[in-house]
N, C-alpha and C positions, 0 to 999 in steps of 0.2 A: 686396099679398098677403102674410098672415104666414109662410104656410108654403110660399114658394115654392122653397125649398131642396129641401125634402122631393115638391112635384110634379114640380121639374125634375129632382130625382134617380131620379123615376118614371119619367119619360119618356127622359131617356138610357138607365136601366137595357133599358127594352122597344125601343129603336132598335138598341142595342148586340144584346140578343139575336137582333133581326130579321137584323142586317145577319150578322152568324155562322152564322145557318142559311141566309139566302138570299144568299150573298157576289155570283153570276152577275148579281141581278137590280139591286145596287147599283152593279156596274162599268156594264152598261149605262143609269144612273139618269146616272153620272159622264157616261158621252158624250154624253146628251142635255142636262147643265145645261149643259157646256162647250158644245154646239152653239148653245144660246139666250145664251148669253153672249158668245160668238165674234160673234154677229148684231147685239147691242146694243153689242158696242166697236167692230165696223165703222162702223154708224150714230155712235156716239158720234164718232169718227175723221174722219167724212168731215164731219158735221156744226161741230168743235170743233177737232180737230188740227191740218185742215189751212189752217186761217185764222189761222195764228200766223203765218206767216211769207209773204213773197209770192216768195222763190225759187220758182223754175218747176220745177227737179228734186224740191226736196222736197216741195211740191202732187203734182208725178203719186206719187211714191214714195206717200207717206199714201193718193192715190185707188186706187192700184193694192191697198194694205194693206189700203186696206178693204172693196173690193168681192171678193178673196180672202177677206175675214173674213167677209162674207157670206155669200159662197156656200157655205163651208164649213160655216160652222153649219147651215145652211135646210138642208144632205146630209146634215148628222150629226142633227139632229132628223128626218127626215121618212123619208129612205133605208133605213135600219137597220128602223124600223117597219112597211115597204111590203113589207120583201123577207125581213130576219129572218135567223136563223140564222151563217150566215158571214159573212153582212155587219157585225156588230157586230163583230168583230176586225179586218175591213178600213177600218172608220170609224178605229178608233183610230188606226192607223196612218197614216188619210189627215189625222187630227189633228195626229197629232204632227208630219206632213209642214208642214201649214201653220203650226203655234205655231215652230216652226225657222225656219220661212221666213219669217213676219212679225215678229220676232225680230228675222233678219237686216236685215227691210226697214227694221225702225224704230230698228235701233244708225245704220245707213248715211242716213236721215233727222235723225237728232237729231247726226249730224256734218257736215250741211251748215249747220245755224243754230247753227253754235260760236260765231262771230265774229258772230252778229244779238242779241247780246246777251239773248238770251230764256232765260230759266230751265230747263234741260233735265233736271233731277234726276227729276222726276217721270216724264216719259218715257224716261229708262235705267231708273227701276224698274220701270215699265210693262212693258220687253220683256225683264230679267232675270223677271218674275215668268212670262212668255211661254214662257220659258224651264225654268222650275221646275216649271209644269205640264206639259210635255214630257217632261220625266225619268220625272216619276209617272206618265204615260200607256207610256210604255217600260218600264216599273215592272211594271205592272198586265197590258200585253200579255197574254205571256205565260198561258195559261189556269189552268193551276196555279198558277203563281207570283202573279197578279195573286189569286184564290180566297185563297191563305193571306197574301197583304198584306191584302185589303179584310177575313177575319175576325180579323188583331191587331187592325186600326182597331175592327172590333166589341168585342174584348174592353177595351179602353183606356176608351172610350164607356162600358162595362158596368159598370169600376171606376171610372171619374168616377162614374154614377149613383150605384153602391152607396155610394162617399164622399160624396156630399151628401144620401141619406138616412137615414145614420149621425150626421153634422155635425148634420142637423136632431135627431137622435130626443136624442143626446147634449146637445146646446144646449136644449130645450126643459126637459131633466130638470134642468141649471142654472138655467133659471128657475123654477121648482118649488121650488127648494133654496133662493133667492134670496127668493121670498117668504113661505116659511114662516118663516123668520128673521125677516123682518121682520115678522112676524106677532105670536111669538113676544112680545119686550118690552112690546110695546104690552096684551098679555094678562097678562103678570106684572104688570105694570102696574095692571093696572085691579084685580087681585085684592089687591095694598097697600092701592090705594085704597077696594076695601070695605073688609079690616080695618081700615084705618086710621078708616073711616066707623062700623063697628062698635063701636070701642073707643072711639070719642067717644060713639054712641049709649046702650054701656053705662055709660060714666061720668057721663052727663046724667043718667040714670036714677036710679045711687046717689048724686047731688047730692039729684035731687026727693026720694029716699029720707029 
């Protein structure tokens, strides 16, 4: 697409101002992706995690992490939508309860296969990022406070947009510029080449003359 600067800068511009007028409706948008995504790292976990190693503590630790991560998410998508209201601030917090605590499960996991020689980088970043998302949900609590974090994210969003469909409108008028120049000599050009075709044609003339 050529001008995909200038649509994506459409589209974050109108996210940006969504999410600034309706900040309430984006926090709980937040709880429900973190709950479908709690549900596919559980599965992910029980499926992948825990067959890296055949220690017996770290198998229950990962089963335990993940059918916690389960069950969490399947609350935090389905709970909030049945019952509404207060329930959306008591998810959060029943989130951040579980991102802490599977957190904690999978530092105390990834320290029991120190010495099984397996590569454990990816899963410390795994539960630092467990972590990270924790803060932001502690963050956002708060009704107020979570309202004027989620519309800076709106306005940030809105000056992204507005910058890439400025980048586009500025960038296009450089090609514009770009090829009328080149346009240019090739037309002086051609206007030598009459006179020049000219001046031969009148001088043939005053030959036959």
């Amino acid at each position: 697409m050529k001008r995909w600067y200038l649509f994506s800068g459409i589209l974050a511009a109108l996210l940006g101002i969504l999410i600034i007028i309706f900040p309430s409706f984006w926090i709980k948008l937040v709880v429900i992706i973190i709950g479908v995504a709690a549900i596919v790292y559980g599965i992910y976990s029980l499926r992948f995690t825990k067959s890296i190693s055949d220690d017996v503590y770290y198998r229950r630790s990962i089963i335990i992490k993940s059918i916690v991560s389960i069950i969490a998410g399947v609350m935090a998508v389905l709970f909030p939508l049945a019952i509404g209201g207060a329930a959306w601030t008591a998810m959060i917090w029943m989130l951040i309860i579980y991102l802490l605590a599977s957190a904690a499960i999978g530092f105390y996991a990834a320290a029991l296969i120190k010495d099984a020689g397996v590569e454990r980088k990816r899963y410390i970043i795994e539960n630092l990022l467990l972590l990270a998302i924790a803060v932001v949900l502690i963050l956002i609590s708060p009704r107020a406070l979570g309202n004027a974090i989620i519309r800076l994210i709106g306005i940030v969003v809105l000056i992204a947009g507005l910058g890439l469909i400025l980048f586009d409108v500025f960038a296009g008028k450089g090609e514009v510029e770009v090829i009328i120049k080149d346009e240019r000599p090739a037309a002086s050009e051609e206007a030598v080449n009459h006179d020049g075709d000219a001046a031969v044609d009148s001088s043939s003339n005053d030959n036959d003359l």
